[in-house]
Structures are given as structure tokens and as C-alpha cells.
N, C-alpha and C positions, 0 to 999 in steps of 0.2 A: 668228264664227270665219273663216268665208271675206270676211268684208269686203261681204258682198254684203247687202242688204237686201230681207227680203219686202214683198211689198205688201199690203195689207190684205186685198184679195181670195184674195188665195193663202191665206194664214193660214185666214179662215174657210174654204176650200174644204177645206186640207186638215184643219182640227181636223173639220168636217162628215165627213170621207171618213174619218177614224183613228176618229170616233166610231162610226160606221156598221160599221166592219169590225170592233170590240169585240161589236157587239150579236150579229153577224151568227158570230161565233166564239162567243161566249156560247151564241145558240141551237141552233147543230150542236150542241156538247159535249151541252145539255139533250137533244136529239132523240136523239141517238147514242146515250147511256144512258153517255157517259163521266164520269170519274171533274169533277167540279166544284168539289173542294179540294184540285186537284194541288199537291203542294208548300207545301202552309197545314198539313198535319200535325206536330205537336209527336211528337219521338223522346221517349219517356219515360226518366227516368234508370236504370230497370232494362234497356231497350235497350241503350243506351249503354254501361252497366257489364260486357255481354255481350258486345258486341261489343269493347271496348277486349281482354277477356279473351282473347277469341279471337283479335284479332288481336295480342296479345301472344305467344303461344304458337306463332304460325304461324312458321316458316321463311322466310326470303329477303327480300332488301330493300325487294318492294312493299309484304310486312304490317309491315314497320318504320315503311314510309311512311304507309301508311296509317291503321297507330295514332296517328303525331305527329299526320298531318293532322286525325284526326275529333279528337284532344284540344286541338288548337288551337284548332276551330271552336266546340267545346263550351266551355272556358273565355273565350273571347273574346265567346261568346253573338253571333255572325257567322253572316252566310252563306257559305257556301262559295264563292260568287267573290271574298268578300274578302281571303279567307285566299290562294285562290289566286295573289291578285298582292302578294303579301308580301314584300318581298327583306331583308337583314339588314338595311340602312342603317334601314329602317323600323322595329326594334326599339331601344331603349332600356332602360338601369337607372335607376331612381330610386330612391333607399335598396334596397329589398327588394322591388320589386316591380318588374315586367316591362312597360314603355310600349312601347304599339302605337299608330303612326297609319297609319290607311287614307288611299291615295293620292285615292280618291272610296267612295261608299256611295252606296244606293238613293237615300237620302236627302240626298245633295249628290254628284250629276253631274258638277260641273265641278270636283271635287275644293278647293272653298272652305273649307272648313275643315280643311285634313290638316293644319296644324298644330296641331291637337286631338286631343289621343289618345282 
């Protein structure tokens, strides 16, 4: 992207130094006694079906939002930063059903496949 190329040594130093700072995160969290599946927790569909209720029910525009937002992410089966960079151009009809392509995902960075819904 920047035109510039690493040199070999860089590369190993810093995968050595990115790998180093995983472990070194890893072991606070164990020491610390903090939580070690932040974010790897499944919302169950009885969750979900409660909260959609209630923020259905709620007043004013943020619980408007925030019911589309969690029903988007939940039918889409997304993470939540994908949803959050959504713009309309990005949705489609096809017969009866609703095409979404993500600009990138966890899983293609450089947004290589967004023409894949």
C-alpha cells in the first residue's frame, strides 16, 4: 500500500514482537482473573427475542435504531462492525431476497471479495 517494502529482518522482528505482545496479553488477562472469552459468547435466541421486544416497545429514535441495528446483525449472522459500515449502495434485491456485500470482513482485510455477498 505504501509502495514501500519490508525487509526480511523487519518482518521477523516484528511478527517475533506482535507474537510476544499476544502471549504477554494473554497472561495479564489469566493472572488478572479477567474474563478470557471476551466477545466469543453466543447471544442465545431467547436473548435476542427480548431484547428485540423491548427495544421495540421503547420510545425515541435510538431504540428504533437500535432494534434495526441488533435485527440486522442477527439476520445477517455479522459482527457488528460489519453491519456498522453498511451504506445503501451496499444492499441489493434479488427476486425476494435481500443481497448484502461487506466492503471487508475479519476474514478478507483488503476487502477481496466484496463482490460476494
Amino acid at each position: 500500500m505504501s509502495g514501500t517494502e519490508m525487509s526480511d529482518n523487519f518482518k521477523k522482528n516484528m511478527n517475533q514482537f506482535l507474537s510476544g505482545m499476544k502471549r504477554t496479553v494473554a497472561k495479564a488477562k489469566a493472572e488478572s482473573g479477567e474474563s478470557l472469552d471476551e466477545g466469543k459468547k453466543y447471544m442465545s435466541f431467547e436473548v435476542y427475542s427480548k431484547l428485540c421486544d423491548l427495544l421495540f416497545i421503547g420510545e425515541g429514535d435510538d431504540y428504533l435504531f437500535a432494534h434495526a441495528f441488533l435485527a440486522l446483525e442477527w439476520n445477517l449472522l455479522s459482527r457488528s462492525d460489519n453491519c456498522f459500515a453498511l451504506y445503501l449502495n451496499h444492499v441489493q434485491w434479488a427476486n425476494d431476497s435481500m443481497v448484502v456485500y461487506f466492503g471487508k470482513a475479519k476474514g478478507d482485510q483488503f476487502g477481496e471479495k466484496s463482490c460476494e455477498p
